[in-house]
Each structure stands twice: as structure tokens, then as C-alpha cells.
Rosetta silent file (secondary structure, phi, psi, omega in degrees, C-alpha in Angstrom):
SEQUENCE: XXXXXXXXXXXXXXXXXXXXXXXXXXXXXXXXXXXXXXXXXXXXXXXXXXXXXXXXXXXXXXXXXXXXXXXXXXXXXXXXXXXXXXXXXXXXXXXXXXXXXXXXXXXXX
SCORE:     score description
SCORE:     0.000 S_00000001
   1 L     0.000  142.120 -166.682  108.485   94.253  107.283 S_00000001
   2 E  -117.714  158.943 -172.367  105.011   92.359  105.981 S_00000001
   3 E  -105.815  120.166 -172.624  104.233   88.958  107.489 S_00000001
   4 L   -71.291  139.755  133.608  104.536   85.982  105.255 S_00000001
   5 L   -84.301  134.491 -164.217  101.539   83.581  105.513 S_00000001
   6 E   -90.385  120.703  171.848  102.806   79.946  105.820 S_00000001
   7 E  -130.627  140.436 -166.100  100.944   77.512  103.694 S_00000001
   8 E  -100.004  126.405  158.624  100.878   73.996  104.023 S_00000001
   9 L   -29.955  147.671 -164.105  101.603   71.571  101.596 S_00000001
  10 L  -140.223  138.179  168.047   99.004   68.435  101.846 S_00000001
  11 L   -43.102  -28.548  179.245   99.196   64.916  100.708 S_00000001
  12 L  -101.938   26.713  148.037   96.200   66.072   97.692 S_00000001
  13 L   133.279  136.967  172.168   97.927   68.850   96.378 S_00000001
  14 L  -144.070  119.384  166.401   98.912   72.961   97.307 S_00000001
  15 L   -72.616   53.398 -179.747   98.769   75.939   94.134 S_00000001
  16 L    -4.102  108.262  177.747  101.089   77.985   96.203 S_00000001
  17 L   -82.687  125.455 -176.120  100.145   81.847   96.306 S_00000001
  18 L  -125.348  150.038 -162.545  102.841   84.068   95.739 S_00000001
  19 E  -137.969  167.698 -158.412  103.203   87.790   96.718 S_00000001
  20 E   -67.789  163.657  173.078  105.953   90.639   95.745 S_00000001
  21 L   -87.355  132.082 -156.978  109.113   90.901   98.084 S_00000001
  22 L   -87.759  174.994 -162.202  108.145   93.691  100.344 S_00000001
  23 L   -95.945  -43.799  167.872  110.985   96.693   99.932 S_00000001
  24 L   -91.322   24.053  157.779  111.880   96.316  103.878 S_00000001
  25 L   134.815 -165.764 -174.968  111.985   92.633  104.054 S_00000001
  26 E  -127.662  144.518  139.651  109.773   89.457  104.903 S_00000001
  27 E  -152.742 -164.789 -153.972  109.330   87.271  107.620 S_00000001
  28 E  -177.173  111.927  179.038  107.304   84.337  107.972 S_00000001
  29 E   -49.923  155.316 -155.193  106.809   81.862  111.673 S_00000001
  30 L  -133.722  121.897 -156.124  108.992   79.423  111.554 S_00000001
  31 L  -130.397   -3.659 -170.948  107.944   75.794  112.590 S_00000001
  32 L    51.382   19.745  173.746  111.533   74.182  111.602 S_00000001
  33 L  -119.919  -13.225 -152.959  109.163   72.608  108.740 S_00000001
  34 E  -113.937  156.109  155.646  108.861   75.867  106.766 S_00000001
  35 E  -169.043 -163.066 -140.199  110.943   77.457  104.305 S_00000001
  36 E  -111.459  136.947 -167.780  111.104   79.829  101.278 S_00000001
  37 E  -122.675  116.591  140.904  109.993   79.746   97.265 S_00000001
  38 L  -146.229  103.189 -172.943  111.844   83.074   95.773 S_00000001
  39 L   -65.050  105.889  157.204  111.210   83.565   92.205 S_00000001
  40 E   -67.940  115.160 -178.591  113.656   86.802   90.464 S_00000001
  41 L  -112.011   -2.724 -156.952  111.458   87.665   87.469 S_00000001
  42 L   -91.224  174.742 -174.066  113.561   91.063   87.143 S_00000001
  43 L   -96.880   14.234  158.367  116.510   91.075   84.500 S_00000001
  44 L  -113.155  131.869 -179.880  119.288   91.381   87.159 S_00000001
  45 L   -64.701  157.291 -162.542  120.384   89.252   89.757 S_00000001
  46 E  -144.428  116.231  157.352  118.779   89.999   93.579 S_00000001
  47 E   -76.493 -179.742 -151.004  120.503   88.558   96.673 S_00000001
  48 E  -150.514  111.101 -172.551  118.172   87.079   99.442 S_00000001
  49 E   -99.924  122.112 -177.279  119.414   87.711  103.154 S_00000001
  50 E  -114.081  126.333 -174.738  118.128   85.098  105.571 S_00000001
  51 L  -101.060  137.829 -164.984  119.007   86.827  108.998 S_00000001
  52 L  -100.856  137.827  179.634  120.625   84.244  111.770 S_00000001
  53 L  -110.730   14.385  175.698  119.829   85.634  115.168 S_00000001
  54 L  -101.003  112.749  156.840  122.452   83.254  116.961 S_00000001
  55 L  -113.856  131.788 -144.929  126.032   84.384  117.826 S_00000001
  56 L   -77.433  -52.210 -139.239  127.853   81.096  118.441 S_00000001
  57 L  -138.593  159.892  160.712  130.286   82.976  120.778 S_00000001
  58 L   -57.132  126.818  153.376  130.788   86.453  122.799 S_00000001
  59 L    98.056  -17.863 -173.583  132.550   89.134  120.238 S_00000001
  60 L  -108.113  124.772  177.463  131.432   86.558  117.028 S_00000001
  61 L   -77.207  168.940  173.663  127.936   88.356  115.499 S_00000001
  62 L   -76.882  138.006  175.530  125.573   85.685  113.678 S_00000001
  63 L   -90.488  122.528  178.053  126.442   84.470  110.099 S_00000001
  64 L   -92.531  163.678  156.040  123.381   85.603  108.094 S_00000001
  65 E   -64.285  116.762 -178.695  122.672   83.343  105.017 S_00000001
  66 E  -116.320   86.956 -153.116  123.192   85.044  101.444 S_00000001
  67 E   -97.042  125.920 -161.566  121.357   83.282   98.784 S_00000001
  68 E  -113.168  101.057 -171.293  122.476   84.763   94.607 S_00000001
  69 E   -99.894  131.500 -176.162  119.412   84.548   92.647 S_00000001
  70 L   -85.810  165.866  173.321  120.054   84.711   89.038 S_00000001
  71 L   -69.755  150.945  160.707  117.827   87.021   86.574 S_00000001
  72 L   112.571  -45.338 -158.653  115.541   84.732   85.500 S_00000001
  73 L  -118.002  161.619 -163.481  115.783   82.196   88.479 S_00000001
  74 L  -119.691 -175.631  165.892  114.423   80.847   91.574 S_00000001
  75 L  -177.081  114.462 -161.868  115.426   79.351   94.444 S_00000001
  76 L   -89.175  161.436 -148.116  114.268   77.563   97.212 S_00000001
  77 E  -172.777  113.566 -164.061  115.589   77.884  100.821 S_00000001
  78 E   107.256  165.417   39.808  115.072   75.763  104.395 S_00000001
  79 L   -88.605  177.714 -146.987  113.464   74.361  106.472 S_00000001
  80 L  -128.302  127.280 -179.141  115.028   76.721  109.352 S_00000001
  81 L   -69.328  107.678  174.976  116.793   76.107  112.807 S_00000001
  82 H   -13.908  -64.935 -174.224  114.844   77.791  115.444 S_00000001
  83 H   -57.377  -62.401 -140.378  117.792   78.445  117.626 S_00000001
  84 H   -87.417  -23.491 -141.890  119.689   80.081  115.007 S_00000001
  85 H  -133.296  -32.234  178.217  117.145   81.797  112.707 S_00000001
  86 L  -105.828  136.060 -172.321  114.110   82.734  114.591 S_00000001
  87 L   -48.557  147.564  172.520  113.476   86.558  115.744 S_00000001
  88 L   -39.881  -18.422  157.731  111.991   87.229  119.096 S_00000001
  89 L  -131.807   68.641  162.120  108.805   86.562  117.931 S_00000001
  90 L    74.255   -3.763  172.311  109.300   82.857  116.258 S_00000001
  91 E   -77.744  136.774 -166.933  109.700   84.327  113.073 S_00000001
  92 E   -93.391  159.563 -175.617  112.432   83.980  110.023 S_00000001
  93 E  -117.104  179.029  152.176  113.680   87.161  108.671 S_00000001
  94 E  -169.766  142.792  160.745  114.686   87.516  104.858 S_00000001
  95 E  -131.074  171.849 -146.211  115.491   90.820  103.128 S_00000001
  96 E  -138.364  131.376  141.731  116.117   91.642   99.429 S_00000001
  97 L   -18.417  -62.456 -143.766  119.100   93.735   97.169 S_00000001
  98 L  -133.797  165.471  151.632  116.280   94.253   95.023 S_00000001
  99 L  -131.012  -16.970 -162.353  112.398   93.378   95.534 S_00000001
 100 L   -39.380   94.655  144.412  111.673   94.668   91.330 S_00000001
 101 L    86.285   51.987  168.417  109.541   91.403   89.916 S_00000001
 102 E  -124.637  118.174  174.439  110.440   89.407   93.008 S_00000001
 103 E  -109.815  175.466  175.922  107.985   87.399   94.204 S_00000001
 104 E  -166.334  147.063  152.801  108.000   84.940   97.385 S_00000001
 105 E  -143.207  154.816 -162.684  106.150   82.560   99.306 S_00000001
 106 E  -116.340  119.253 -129.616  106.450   80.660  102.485 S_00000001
 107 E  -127.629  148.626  156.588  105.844   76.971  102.370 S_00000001
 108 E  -122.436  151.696  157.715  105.931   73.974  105.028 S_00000001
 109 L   -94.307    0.000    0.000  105.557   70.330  105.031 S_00000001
């Protein structure tokens, strides 16, 4: 899984940098300000698994997030509840269907 660099948005201005969707996932620290830019450039649609690390009850697993990207299309996603979404170490998870001519970057305010 490759480690996301977060970059923050500024009152003058941010050119985002965006880098391919790694083939066993993403993650990215999670500040409950940050969340996700993921552009599908491929000619098929690519779901986008945001992994919830919270199970509300004994015997109920965590409802992960499942985001439908279109070919063609983006989609933006977040900011992110600690409790529910970040991994033992403070981190967001996100895995990919697909990663072919998927790019992503991880953004905050």
C-alpha cells in the first residue's frame, strides 16, 4: 500500500500533484480536514473502496464506503471521521477495482 502525501490547500492558491492508484491500495493521514481527488482516465468504470475501521456493534463488521467512478470521470470524497475511518496508524485506507489511468491525490483544507 504507498502512502499518499497530503497537500494543503492555501488561501493563494494549490496545483495539486497527482500520482497513479497504486495496484494494492492508498492511504493517506487523516486530519478529519483531508480527503480524496480520484480522476478514472481509463475507458471503464473503477470503484473506489474507502475502508471504515469502526464496527458500530459486536457481530456487525464496518460499512466500507463504495464510490462508482464513471469512465471518463472524477470524483471527490471526504473529509473523513477519525473514529470510523482511520487505520491503526491515523491513516485512511482506499483501494481500487481497477488502478489502469487512475490517478489520485490527497487534499486538505
Amino acid at each position: 500500500m504507498a502512502t499518499l502525501t497530503v497537500q494543503d490547500i492555501a488561501v493563494d492558491g494549490l496545483t495539486p500533484s497527482y500520482v497513479a492508484a497504486d495496484v494494492a491500495g492508498d492511504e493517506f493521514a487523516n486530519s478529519a480536514r483531508a480527503f480524496v481527488h480520484v480522476k478514472n482516465g481509463g475507458v471503464s468504470s473503477v470503484n473506489v473502496t474507502i475502508a471504515s475501521q469502526f464496527a458500530p456493534s459486536p457481530g456487525v463488521g464496518p460499512a466500507d464506503i463504495v464510490i462508482s467512478i464513471p469512465a471518463g470521470g472524477e470524483t471527490m470524497a471526504g473529509p473523513f471521521n477519525n473514529r470510523v475511518f482511520n487505520n491503526a496508524d491515523g491513516n485512511v485506507e482506499l483501494t481500487y477495482s481497477d488502478v489502469t489511468n487512475v490517478t489520485v491525490a490527497a487534499l486538505s483544507l
